[in-house]
Structure formats: C-alpha cells, structure tokens
N, C-alpha and C positions, 0 to 999 in steps of 0.2 A: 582901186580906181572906181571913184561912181559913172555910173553909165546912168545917161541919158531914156528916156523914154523912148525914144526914134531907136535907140540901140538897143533895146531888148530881145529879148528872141522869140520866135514867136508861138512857143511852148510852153507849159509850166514846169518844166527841168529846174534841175537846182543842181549847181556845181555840189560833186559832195564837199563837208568841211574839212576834210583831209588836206593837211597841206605835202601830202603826197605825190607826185609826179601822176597827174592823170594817163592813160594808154588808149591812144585812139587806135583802133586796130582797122588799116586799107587793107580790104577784099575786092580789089581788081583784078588779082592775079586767079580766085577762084574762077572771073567771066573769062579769063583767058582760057583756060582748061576747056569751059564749054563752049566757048566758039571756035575753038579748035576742031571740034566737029559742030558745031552751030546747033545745038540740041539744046534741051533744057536740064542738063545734069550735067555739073551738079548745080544745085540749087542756090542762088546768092541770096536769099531769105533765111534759107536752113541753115547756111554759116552765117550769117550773121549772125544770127539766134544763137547758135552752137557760141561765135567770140565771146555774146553779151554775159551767156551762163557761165564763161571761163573769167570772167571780171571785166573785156571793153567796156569804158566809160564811154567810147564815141565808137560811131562806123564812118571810116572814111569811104568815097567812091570819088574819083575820076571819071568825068564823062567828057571822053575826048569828042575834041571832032569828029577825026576818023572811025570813030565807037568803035575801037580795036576789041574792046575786053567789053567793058558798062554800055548798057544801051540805057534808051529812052525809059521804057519801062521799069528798067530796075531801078531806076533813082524814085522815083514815082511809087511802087509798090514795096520799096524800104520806107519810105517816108512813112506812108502810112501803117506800119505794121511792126517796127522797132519800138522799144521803150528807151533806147538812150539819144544823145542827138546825133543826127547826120549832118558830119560836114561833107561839103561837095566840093569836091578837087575842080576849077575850071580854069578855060583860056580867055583871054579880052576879046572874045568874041560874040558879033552880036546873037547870032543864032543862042549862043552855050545861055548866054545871059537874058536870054528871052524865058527861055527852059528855068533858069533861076528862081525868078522871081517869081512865077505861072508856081514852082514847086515850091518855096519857102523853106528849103531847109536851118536847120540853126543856123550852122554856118556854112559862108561861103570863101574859100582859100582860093586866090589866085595866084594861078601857077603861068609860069611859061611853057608856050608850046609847037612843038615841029615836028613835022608829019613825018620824019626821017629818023628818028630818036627812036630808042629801045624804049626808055624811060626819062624820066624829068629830068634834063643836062644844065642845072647851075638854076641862081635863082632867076625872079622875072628882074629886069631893070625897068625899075620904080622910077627915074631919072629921066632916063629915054622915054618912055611912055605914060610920062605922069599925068598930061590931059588925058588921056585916054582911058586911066589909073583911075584919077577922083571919079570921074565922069558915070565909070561903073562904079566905084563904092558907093556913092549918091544915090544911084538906081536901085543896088543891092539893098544900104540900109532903109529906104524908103520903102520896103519892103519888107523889113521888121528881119531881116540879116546880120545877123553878126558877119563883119568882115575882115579876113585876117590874109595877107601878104606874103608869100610865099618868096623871100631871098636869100642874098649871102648872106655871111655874118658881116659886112660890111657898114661903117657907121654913115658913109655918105645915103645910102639904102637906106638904112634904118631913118637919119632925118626925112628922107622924103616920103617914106611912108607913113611919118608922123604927120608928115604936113598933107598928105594925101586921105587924112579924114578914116583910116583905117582904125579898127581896136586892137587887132592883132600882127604880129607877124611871125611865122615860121621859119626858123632860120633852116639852111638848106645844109644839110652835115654830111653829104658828099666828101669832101674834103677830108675831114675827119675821119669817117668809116672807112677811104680807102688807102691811108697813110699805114705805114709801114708802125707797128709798135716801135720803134724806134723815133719816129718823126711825127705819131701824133700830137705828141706833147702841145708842140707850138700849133695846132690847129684848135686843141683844146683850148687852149689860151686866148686864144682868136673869139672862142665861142663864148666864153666865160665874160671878156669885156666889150661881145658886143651884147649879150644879155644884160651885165650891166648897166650899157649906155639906153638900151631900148626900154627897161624898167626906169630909167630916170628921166624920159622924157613920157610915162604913161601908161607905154604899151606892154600887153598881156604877151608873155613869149610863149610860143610853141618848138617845136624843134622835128626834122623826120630829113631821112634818107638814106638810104646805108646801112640804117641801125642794124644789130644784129644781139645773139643772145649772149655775144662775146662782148662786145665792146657797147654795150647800151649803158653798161652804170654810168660813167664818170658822167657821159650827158644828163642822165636823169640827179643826179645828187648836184648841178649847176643853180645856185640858188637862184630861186625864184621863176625854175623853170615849170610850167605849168600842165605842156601835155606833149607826149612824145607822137608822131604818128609812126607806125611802122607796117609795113605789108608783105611782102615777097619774101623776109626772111621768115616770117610765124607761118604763112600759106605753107612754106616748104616744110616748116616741121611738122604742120598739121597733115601734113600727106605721109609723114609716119607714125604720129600719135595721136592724130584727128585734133581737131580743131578747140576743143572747148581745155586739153591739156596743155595744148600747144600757149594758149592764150595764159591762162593760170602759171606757166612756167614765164612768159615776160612779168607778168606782173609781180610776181614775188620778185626779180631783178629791179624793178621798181622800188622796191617796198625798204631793198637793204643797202 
C-alpha cells in the first residue's frame, strides 16, 4: 500500500524488511506496578529500553483518561528517548487527542473506553461513532499520524474503518485468546477472513489482546498479519525473567 505524504510518520523509522510478524510490546502494566504505590520504580524508560534490547519493534502505551497506569509525562519522555516507534493507545476524547497531536507519536490506535473496565472490553464501534471516528483521524493524520482502529474482526467494522480515512486496524483477539482450545478454531477462522477482507480493501492489520506465549502462533503465522501488540502477558514473565528475556522469548514465537 503506498501512503500518502499527509500519512507518513513523523520519524525517520523504516519498517524493517522482514516480512516477519512485527512485536509491538504494551508496558502499561509496568505503570501499574508503580502507581500502586505512586513512586517512580519501576521505571517505564528502563523497560522500555530493556523490551527494545530484547527485539520490540514498537512500544505501545495507553494513556487512559483516568491515567490508571501511563501518565502524562511518560508518553512525552518515551517519545523523546526511544529508538523504535511509539504507538499511543487512546479514547475519542477530546482532552486524550489534544495530548496527541501536542506529542506526535508514530502511531495513534483508537481504542474504546470506560472508566469501569479492568482492561480494553471488545473493539471501538467504528459505526456508532463514525463522525466522531473520521473527525479524529483527520486531526490525527494532520498531524503527520499514522492511524490505526482498534475493533472486532468484524467485516461491517473493517468497511467503516476503511471508509473512516484510517491506514490501520487492530483487530481485537479477545475472543480468540479466551476460547477453550477446543472452540478456538472458529474464532481463528473469524480472524483469518476478516484479515483477508481488511487487506483487500487496503488496510495494514495489526492484531493484540489476550495474546499469550501459548497461543500467539496461529495469530502471528495469519498472512499478511503485520504487528501483534501484546502487554500483560510478557509484563508477567518479565517479573520472573526480567524484561529484555521475556521479550526475546515472544519474538522467537514470532519468528517460527
């Protein structure tokens, strides 16, 4: 897919040429650790640093409303101090997307969000709030943004995200990660033609949620899948074999 001028990003990054399943690695769950007591350790620079030396091709963050875990600062002083790019997990909101654009990361991923959630519950609907949708990607790419959509594997989704002026979208694998091996099958199958449908009308696929070191292959080997994001399951191994093995061990899952 050629990209546009206005869609560039606003880095000199180069996707590597590998047509290897990229590994965006979310460290949210590291700010959760420290705002559990609100301190500055551990340090969400020095893991990022630690994933990027274990192979992350990206650092994801979340910067919720409620700044449960990512504050202000940290999207801000990753931006400047990483060498891979920063996607920024955000909500249609206007505060989130003020902070955006003021920050310029590569990319911007819109998610769905409520203040009531543990974590991200399904994808955003693209449908339901498609003014509201383009309105931000407009703002985003004007901005020199990549923008990529955070849904279901849903193909009514996937067109309005096409039509919503996005380059990306994430499909939301929920579903998949928490099927019984018995009954993932028919969720893989789900993911597989909706990757299909979303490559044949353009767009770049991502994929993230659930993932884990068990069941991440089948999504990574889905052709033409581009980048997985994964967080809370690599956090948790890194809390027994630190962070830069923890990373090195998804990516060789990657790789085979």
């Amino acid at each position: 897919m050629n990209l546009s001028s206005r869609d560039l990003p606003p880095t000199n990054y180069q996707r590597p040429t590998s047509t290897k399943c990229l590994l965006g690695v979310n460290i949210d769950h590291v700010a959760t650790v420290r705002e559990a007591r609100k301190d500055i350790w551990p340090d969400i620079l020095e893991a990022a640093q630690l994933a990027i030396q274990g192979g992350a091709d990206g650092i994801t963050v979340h910067l919720r409303e409620d700044r449960r875990h990512i504050q202000d600062a940290d999207v801000f002083r990753l931006k400047k101090h990483i060498s891979v790019p920063l996607n920024l997990e955000m909500a249609l909101s206007n505060e989130i997307i003020r902070i955006a654009v003021k920050l310029r990361p590569h990319m911007a991923t819109i998610v769905p969000e409520k203040r009531q959630e543990i974590t991200t519950e399904g994808g955003l609907d693209v449908i339901k709030y498609f003014k509201k949708t383009v309105q931000t990607v407009k703002k985003l790419q004007k901005a020199r943004i990549l923008v990529s959509l955070f849904i279901d594997p849903d193909l009514k989704q996937i067109k309005a995200s096409k039509e919503s002026g996005a380059t990306y979208v994430e499909f939301h694998t929920g579903t998949y990660a928490h099927h019984s091996p018995a009954t993932c099958h028919s969720s893989l199958t789900t993911l597989k033609k909706a990757s299909n449908y979303a490559q044949s009308l353009g767009l770049i696929v991502n994929a993230g949620h659930g993932l884990t070191y068990d069941n991440v292959r089948p999504v990574a080997r889905i052709k033409g899948m581009n980048e997985l994001n994964i967080g809370h399951n690599i956090v948790a191994r890194a809390l027994m074999v630190g962070m830069k093995k923890a990373v090195r061990e998804m990516k060789l899952l990657l790789k085979h």
